[in-house]
C-alpha positions in Angstrom: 6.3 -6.6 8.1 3.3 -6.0 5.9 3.3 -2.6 5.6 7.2 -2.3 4.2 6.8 -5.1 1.7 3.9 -3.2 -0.1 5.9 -0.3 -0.6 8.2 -2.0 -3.1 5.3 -2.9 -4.7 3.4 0.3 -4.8 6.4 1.8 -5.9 5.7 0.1 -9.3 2.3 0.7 -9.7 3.8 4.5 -10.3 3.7 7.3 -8.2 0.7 7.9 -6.2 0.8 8.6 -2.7 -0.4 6.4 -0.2 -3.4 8.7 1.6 -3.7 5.7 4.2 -0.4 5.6 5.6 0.9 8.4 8.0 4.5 7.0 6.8 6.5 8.2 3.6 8.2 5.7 2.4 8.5 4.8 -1.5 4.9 3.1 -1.7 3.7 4.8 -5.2 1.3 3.5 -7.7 -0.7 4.9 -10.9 -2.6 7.8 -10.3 -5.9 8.8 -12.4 -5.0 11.9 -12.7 -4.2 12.2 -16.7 -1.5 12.8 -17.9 -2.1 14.0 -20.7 -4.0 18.0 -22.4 -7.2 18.0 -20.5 -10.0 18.7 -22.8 -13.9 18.5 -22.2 -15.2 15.1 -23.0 -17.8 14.7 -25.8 -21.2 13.0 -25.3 -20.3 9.8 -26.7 -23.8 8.2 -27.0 -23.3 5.9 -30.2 -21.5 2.7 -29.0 -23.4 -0.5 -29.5 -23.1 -3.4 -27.2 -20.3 -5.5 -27.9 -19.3 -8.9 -26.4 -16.6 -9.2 -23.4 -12.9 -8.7 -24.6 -9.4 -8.5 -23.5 -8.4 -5.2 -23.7 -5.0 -4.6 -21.7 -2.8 -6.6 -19.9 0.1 -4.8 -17.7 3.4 -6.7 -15.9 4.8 -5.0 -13.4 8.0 -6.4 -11.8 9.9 -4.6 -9.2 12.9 -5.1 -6.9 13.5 -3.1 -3.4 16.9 -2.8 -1.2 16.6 -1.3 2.0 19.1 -0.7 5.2 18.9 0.8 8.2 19.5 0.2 12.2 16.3 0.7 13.7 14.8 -2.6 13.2 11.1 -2.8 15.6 12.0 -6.6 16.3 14.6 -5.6 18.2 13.3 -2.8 20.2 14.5 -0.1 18.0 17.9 -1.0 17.3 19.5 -3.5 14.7 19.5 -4.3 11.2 16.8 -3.1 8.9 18.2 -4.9 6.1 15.3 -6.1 3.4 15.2 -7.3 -0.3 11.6 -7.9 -2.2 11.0 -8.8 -5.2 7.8 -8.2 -6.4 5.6 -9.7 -9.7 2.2 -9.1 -10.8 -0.3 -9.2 -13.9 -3.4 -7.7 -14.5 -6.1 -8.0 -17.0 -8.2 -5.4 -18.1 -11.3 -6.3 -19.7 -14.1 -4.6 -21.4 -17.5 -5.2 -23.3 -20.3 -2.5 -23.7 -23.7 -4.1 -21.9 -27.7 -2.9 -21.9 -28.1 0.9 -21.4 -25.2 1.4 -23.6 -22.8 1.4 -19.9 -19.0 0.6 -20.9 -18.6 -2.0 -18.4 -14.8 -3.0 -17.1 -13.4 -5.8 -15.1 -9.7 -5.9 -13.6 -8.4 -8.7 -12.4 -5.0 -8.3 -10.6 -2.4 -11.0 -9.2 0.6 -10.0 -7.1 3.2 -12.0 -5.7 6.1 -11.1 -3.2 9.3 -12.5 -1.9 11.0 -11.2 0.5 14.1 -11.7 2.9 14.6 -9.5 6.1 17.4 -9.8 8.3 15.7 -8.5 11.2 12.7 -11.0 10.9 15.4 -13.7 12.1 15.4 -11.9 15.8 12.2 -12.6 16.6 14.0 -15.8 18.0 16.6 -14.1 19.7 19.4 -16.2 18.9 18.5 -15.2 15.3 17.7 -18.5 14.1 13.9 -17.6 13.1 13.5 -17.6 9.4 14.6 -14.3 7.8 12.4 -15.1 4.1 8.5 -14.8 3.5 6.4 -14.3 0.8 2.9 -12.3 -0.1 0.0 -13.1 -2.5 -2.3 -10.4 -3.5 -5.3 -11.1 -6.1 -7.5 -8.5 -6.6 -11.0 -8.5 -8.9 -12.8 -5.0 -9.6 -15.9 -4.3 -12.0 -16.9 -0.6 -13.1 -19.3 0.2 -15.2 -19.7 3.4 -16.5 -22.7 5.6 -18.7 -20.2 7.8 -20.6 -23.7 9.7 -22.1 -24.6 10.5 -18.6 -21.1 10.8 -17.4 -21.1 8.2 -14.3 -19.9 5.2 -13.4 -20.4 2.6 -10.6 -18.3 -0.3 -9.5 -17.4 -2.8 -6.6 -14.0 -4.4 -5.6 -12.4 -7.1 -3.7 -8.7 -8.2 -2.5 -7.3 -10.4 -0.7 -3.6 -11.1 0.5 -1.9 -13.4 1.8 1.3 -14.0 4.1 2.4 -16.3 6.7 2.1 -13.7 9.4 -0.9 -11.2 7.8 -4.0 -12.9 6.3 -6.0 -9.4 5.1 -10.0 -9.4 3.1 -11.3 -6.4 1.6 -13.9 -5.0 -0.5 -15.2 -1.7 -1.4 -17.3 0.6 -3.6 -16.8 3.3 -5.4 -18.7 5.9 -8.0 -17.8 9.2 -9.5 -19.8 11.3 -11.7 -19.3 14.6 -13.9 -20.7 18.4 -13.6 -23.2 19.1 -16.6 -20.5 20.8 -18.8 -18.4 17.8 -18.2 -15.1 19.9 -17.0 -15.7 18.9 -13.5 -15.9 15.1 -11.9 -16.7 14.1 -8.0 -15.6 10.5 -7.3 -16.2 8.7 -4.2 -14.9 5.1 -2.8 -15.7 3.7 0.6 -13.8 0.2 1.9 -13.1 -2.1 4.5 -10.5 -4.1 5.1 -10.7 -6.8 7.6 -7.4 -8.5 8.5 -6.0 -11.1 11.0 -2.5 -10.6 12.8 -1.0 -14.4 13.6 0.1 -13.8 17.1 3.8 -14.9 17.1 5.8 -13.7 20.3 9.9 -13.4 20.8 11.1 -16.5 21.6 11.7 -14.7 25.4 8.4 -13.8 25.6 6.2 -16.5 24.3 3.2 -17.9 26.9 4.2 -20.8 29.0 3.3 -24.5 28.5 -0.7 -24.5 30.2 -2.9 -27.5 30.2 -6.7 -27.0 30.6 -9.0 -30.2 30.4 -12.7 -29.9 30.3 -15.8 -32.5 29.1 -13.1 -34.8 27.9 -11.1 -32.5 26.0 -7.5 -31.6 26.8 -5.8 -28.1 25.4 -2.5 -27.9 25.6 -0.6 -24.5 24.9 2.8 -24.9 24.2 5.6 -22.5 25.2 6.0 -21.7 21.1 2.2 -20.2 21.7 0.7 -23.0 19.3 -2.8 -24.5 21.1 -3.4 -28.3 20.9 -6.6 -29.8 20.7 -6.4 -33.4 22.0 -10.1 -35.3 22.4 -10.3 -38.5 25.1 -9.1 -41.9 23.9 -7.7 -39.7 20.7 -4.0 -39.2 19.5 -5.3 -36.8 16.9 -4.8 -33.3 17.7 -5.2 -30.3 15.5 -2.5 -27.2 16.3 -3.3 -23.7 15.4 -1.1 -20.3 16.0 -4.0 -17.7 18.0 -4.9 -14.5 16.0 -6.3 -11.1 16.2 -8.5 -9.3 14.5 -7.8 -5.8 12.9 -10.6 -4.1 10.9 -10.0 -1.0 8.8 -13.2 1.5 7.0 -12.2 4.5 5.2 -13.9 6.8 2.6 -11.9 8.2 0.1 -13.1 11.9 -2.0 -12.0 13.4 -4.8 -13.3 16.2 -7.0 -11.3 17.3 -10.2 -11.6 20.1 -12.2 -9.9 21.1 -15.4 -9.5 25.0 -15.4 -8.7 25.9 -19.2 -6.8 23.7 -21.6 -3.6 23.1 -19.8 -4.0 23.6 -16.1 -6.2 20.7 -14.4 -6.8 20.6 -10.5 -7.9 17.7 -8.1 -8.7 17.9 -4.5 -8.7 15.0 -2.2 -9.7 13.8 1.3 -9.9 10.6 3.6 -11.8 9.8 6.5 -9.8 6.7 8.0 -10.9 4.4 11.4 -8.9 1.4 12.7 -10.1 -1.1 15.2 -8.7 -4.3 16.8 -5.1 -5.1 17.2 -3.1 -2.8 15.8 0.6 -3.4 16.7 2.9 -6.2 15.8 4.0 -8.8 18.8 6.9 -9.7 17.4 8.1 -5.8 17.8 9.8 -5.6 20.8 10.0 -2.9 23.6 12.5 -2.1 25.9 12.1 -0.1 29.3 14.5 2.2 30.8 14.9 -0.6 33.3 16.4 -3.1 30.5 13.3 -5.6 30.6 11.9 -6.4 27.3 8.1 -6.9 25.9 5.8 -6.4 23.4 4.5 -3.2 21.7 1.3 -2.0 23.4 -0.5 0.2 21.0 -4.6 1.8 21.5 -7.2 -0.7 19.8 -8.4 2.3 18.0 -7.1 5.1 15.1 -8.5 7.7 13.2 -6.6 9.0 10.6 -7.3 12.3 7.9 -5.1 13.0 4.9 -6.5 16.0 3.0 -4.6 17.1 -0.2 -4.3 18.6 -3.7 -3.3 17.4 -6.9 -2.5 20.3 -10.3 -1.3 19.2 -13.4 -0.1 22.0 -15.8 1.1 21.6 -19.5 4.2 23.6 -20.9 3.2 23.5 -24.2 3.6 20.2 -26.0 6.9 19.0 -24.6 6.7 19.3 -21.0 4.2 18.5 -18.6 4.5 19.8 -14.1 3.0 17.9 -12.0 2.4 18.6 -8.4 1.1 17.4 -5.5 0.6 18.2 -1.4 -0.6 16.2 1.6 -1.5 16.8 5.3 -1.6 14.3 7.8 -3.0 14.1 11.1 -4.0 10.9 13.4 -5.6 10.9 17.2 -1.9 9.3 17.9 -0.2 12.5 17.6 1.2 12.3 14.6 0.8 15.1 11.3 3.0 15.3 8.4 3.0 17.2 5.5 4.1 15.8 2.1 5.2 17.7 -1.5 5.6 16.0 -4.7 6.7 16.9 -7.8 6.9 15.3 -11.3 8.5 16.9 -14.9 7.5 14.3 -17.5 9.1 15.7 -20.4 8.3 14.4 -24.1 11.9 13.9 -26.0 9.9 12.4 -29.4 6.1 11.5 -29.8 7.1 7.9 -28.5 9.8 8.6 -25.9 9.9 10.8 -22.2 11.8 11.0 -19.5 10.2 11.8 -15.7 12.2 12.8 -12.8 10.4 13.1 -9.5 10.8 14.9 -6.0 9.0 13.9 -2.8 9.8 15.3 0.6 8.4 14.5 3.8 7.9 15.3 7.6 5.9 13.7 10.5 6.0 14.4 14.2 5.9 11.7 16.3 3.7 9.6 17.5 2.9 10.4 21.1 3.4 6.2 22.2 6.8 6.4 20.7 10.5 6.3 22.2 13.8 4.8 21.2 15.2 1.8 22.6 15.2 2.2 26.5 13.3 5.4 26.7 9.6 4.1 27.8 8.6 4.1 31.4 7.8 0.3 32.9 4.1 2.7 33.9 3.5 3.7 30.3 0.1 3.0 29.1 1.2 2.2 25.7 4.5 1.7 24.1 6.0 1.1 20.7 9.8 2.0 19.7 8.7 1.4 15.9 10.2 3.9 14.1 7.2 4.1 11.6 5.7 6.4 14.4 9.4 8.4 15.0 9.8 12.3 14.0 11.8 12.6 10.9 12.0 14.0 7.4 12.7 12.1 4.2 13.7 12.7 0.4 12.5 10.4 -2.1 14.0 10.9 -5.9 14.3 9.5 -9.1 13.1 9.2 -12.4 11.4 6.9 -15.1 11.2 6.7 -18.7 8.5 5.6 -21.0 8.7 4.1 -24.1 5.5 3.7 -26.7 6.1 3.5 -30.1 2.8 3.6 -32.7 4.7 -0.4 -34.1 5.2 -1.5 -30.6 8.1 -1.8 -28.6 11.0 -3.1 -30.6 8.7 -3.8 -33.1 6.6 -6.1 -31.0 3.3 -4.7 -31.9 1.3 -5.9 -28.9 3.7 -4.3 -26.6 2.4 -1.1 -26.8 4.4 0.6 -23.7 7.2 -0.1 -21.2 8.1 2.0 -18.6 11.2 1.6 -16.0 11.7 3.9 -13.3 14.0 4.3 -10.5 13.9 5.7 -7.5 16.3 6.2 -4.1 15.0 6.9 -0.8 16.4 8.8 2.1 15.1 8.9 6.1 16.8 11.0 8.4 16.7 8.0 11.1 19.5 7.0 8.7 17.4 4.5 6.8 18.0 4.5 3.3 16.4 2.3 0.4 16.4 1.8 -3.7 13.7 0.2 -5.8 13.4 -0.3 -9.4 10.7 -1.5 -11.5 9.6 -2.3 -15.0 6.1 -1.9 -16.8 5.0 -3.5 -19.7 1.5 -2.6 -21.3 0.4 -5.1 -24.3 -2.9 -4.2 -26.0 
């Protein structure tokens, strides 16, 4: 389930594709990329070193509605039916340190809740719980030379589910051609995650019993393992788990080509190890028996794509963007976005969006009932499925120079909408709000 709940949450982080995700669902957040005249940045060498401070703080709150009747924990067919709502804070801080480098620190805190109808069947009866929630905290420190136009920094994250329990760090660094119109940035991370391994209720291990030097284990048909020492009534039960470890590098080099057209291109180098399925996802064979999804231990994904942002004169700003996909599973996509932000007063605009999306699918895939019992590997997840989608909407922004209604300290809100369409005939709608205080 982790991958669907952080779309509603992306989504209101604002509109950036997800490069690490063959998938298109609506699983946006801010880009870099300004959004505002690019000019060439002056050598700012005068700034004198100043103590830590608080210098932003931005809520987000979102809420996501999603149906559909290809649910994976039923083999491909069944309700898809989801709510989330998602909360989070972070904290921007800044203070300006030896060697005159602007440092920044971020500190991030998300929480999710979420109810799926489908999560209910991995019990068959339905009687499993159909709610679950998601914590996300997140720490990142950049500090930057703006004389020599550079910066380095280092991240970490960490998230939390019942199901999902996910650790990752990274660096990144960018820095700017001589004449300052032209910026390379680079981040590398790992992620390093571990899948709980809950089963179907039909498909869960057998009760074994395995004594040795005094110590009995006991696995129970629920797949829980119990520790029980000699002469002891103390026992300590644990679900098993998997590892799944993720490295990618992320590139990016920008360049602004005269005073209202700015360009960036972009590129991913992605590599997955370790269990990468779901064992709650269910497969069925042409013959009618059920099991688990068998996916390859390994992935390498590589999303390559291309960002231009051109200003219409004061008012209106286009914004574009395309992606190609490709995976050793099989799978390419291509992706187009496009954004009009238009400026209705100094302090108000309006910006509808566009995305569409194709993928092929993945070669392990088929519907329910269309694997072979001598398949390799097998998933009826319609993540890997060919399809198209449309993904469209709009947000307005609101940030008047005495705050939002009059609330100096609110410097911005922003609420956007947006309503998703799959042609597997899943359809969702997410909404979220921003609010910026300085």
């Amino acid at each position: 389930m982790k991958k669907l709940f952080l779309s509603a949450a992306g989504f209101a982080m604002l509109c950036r594709i997800n490069a690490y995700s063959q998938t298109e669902r609506p699983d946006s957040s801010r880009s870099t990329f300004s959004l505002y005249r690019p000019v060439a940045t002056s050598d700012s060498s005068g700034y004198q070193t100043k103590p830590l401070r608080v210098d932003e703080v931005n809520l987000v709150s979102s809420y996501y509605l999603q149906d559909g009747n290809h649910s994976a924990v039923t083999g491909g067919i069944g309700t898809e039916h989801v709510t989330d709502l998602s909360n989070g804070i972070n904290v921007k801080m800044i203070w300006t340190g030896p060697g005159q480098h602007k440092n920044t620190l971020d500190a991030g805190l998300g929480f999710d809740n979420h109810t799926s109808a489908s999560q209910a069947y991995v019990n068959k009866s339905g009687a499993s719980s159909p709610t679950g929630t998601r914590i996300y905290p997140s720490l990142d420190w950049t500090s930057e030379n703006e004389k020599k136009g550079s910066s380095f920094g280092l991240g970490t994250y960490v998230s939390s589910e019942y199901n999902y329990k996910s650790l990752g760090a990274d660096l990144h660094f960018s820095f700017k051609t001589p004449n300052k119109m032209g910026e390379f940035g680079a981040k590398f991370q790992g992620y390093f995650d571990q899948v709980t391994m809950i089963y179907p209720s039909e498909l869960v291990p057998g009760n074994t019993t395995v004594t040795t030097g005094g110590v009995t284990i006991v696995t129970t048909a629920s797949g829980r393992t119990s520790t029980l020492s000699s002469g002891s009534r103390s026992y300590k039960e644990s679900i098993p788990t998997s590892p799944r470890n993720t490295y990618s590098g992320s590139f990016s080099y920008s360049q602004i080509i005269n005073s209202r057209l700015q360009i960036m291109l972009l590129a991913d180098v992605v590599t997955q190890n370790g269990y990468l399925g779901l064992p709650f996802h269910r497969v069925y064979f042409n013959t009618g028996k059920d099991t688990i999804e068998h996916l390859p231990s390994t992935r390498f994904k590589l999303p390559v794509g291309i960002r231009a942002n051109y200003f219409l004169g004061d008012r209106f700003i286009i914004r574009t963007y395309y992606r190609y996909y490709t995976d050793d599973w099989g799978t390419h996509s291509n992706t187009v976005n496009l954004e009009v932000p238009v400026k209705i007063s100094p302090f108000f605009s309006i910006a509808p969006f566009y995305r569409y999306y194709d993928q092929t699918a993945a070669k392990y895939f088929a519907p329910y009932e269309g694997h072979l019992a001598t398949d390799t590997y097998y998933t009826s997840n319609y993540e890997y499925a060919q399809f198209h989608s449309n993904f469209f909407g709009a947000g307005i922004r609101l940030s008047p120079p005495k705050g939002v209604a009059g609330w100096q300290s609110l410097h911005e809100l922003e609420l956007r909408y947006g309503h998703y369409q799959q042609t597997t005939g899943l359809v969702s709608d997410v909404i979220s709000l921003s609010l910026g205080f300085k």
